[in-house]
N, C-alpha and C positions, 0 to 999 in steps of 0.2 A: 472384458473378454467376449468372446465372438461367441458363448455357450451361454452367457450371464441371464440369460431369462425362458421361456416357452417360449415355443414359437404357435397362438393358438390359430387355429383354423374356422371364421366365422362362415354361416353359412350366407350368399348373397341373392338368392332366390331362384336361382336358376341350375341349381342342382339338390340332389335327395339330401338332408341333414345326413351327417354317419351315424349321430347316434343324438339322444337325449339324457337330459340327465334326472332323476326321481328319487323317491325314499321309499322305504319302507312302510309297511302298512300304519297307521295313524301316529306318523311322527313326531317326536320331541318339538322343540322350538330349537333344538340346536341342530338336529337334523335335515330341518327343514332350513336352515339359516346354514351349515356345509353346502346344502344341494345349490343355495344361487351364490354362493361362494364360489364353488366348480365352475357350474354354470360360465359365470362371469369371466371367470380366468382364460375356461379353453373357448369360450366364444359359441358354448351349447346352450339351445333354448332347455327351459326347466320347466316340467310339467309337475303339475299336483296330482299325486295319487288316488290322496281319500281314501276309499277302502277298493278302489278298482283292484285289476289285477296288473300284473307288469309288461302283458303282454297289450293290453288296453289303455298304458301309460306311455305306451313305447309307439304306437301305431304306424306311421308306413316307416319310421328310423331301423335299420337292422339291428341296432341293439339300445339295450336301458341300461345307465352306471344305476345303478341304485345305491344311493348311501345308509347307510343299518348302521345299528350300536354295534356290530362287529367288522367294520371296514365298508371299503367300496365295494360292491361286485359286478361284473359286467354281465346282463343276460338278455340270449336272443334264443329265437327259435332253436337254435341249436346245442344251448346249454347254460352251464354257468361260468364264469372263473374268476377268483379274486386272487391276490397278491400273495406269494407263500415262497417259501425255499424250496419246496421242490425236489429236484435233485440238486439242489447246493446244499442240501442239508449234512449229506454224508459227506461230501467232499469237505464242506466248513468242519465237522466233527475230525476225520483225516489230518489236518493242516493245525487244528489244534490243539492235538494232542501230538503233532511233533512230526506226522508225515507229510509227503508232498504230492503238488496237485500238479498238472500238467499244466494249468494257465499259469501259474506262479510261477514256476518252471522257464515252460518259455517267454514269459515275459523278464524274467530276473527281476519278477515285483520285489521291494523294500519296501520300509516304514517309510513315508513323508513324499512315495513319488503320488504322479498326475498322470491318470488312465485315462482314456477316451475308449468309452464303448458304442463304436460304430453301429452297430447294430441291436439294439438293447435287447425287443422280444421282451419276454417275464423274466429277465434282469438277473438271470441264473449267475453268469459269469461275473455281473458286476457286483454281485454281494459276496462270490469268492474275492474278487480283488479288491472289495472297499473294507474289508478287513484284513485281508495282506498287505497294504500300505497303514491300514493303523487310522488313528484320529489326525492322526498330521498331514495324512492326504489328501486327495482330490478323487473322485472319480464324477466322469459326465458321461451322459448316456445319453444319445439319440436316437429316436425310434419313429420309423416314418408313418406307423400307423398313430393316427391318435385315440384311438380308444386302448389300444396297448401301450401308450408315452400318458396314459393320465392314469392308466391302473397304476404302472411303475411310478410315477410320480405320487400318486398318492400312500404306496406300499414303503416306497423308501422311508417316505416322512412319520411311519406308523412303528408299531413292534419287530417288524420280521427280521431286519438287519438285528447283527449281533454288537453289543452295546462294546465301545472300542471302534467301532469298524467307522470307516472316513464317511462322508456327507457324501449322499449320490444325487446329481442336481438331473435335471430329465429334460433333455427340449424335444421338442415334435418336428421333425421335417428327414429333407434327404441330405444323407450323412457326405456322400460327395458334395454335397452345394457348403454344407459345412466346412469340410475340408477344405476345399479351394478357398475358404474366405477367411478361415485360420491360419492358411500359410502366406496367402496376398497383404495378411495385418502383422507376420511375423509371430507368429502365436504356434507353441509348441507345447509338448508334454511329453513324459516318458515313453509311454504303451500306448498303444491302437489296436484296439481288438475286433475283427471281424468274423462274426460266424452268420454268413450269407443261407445255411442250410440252417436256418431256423423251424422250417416244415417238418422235418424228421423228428418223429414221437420220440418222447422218452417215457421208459415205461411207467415210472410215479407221478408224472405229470396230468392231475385230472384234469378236466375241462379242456382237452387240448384241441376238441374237434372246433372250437370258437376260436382258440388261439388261431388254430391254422385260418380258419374263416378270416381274420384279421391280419392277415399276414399279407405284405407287400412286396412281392417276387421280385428281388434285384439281383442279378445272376453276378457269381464272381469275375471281374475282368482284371489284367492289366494293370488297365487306369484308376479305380479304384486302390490298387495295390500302390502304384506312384502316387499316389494323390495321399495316401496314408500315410508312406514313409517321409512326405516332405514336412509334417508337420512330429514326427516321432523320434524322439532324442535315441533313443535306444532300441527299441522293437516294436515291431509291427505282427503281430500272433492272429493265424488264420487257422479255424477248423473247416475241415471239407473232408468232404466222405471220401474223395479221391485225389490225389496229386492228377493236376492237370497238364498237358504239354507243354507248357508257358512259362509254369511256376520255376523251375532254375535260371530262366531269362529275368524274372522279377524278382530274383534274391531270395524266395523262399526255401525252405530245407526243410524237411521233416524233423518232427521233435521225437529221436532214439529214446527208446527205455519205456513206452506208454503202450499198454494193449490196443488198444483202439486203431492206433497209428494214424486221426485224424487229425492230430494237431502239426503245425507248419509255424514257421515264423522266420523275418526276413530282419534285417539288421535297419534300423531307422537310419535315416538322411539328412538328419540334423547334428552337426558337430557340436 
């Protein structure tokens, strides 16, 4: 399948690294052996700490992953943040005890389907829907930053998902270049979820001022919209802080019943 691995991004000498990867102050042998593990995967050079500081480990890169005995964490001048639920924490409690969520909702998620999260960010949506499908599902997630596609990658693979909930597999790239090359191969799934207004705080969300820092501004279009429904069996579910004048032309409809009223979803284009 067209999602089946990373996509990592080396650096080739002619632009800034985005980031590096380090450990924590006088690391294990297995800490030290994650760090070029990482490293090697996303195609980041890997610095030795020693007993420097992180920001002296990090030097002209915008940020350091640092790998610790309690997970990855991404830190730059501007803060911290590592992999957490967040605000999926209440909505997962919600859904578990027998209420319902607006993505679940508009997607008509079940046990056993195959979600595509367009848009990953810190993977709020995708750890509500990788336990609304169950272990028999699927969810993938794409996320065009890669310092935020190797947090989520490395957080899925960790504690935070709730034990039951399906595999979240994570590539790094642009979720339209995805798109067109899942539908060109015939390659489908239930749900395609876009939430394009990833910049908009939530308010338990710490670290967000780094998230946003990390954040790659793809405006909602159209095209993106058709591009989504061609590879989505059943629904295509878009958050936006506004209905736009387009959205009835691209099949989307507000989802009644939810206070927010930013959730939307269009019916997929796949029989």
């Amino acid at each position: 399948m067209t999602l089946a691995g990373a996509a990592p991004r080396t650096g080739d000498g002619t632009r800034p690294v985005p980031a590096v990867v380090t450990t924590s102050k006088s690391p294990s042998y297995a800490l030290r052996a994650e760090a070029h593990r990482l490293g090697a995967r996303w195609g980041l050079p890997v610095v030795e700490r020693h007993r420097g500081s992180v920001a002296a480990a990090r030097g002209s890169a915008a940020t350091a992953l640092v790998c610790t005995s309690e997970g990855l964490v991404a830190e730059s001048a501007r803060g911290r943040l590592s992999f957490h639920q967040g605000t999926a924490a209440k909505r997962l409690r919600t859904v578990r005890h027998g209420g319902t969520d607006p993505l679940v909702r508009a997607g008509e998620l079940r046990p056993g389907d195959r979600v595509l999260d367009a848009t990953l960010g810190l993977g709020r949506d995708a750890l509500v829907a990788a336990w609304a499908v169950g272990a028999g599902g699927q969810v993938f997630g794409i996320e065009a930053d890669l310092v935020l596609a190797v947090l989520a990658d490395a957080g899925f693979a960790g504690p935070v998902p709730r034990p039951g909930s399906a595999p979240v597999r994570v590539r790094h790239g642009d979720s339209r270049q995805v798109l067109t090359a899942m539908a060109a191969a015939g390659e489908h799934v239930d749900v395609v979820l876009l939430d394009p207004m990833f910049t908009d705080p939530r308010a338990s969300d710490h670290g967000f001022a780094l998230a946003r820092e990390h954040t790659v501004p793809t405006p909602l279009t159209p095209t993106w919209i058709e591009l989504a429904r061609a590879v989505a069996r059943r629904r295509v579910v878009v958050t936006a802080e506004r209905a736009r004048p387009w959205f009835a032309d691209a099949g989307l409809e507000r989802l009644e019943g939810t206070r927010s009223g930013r959730w939307f979803r269009a019916p997929g284009g796949v029989s």
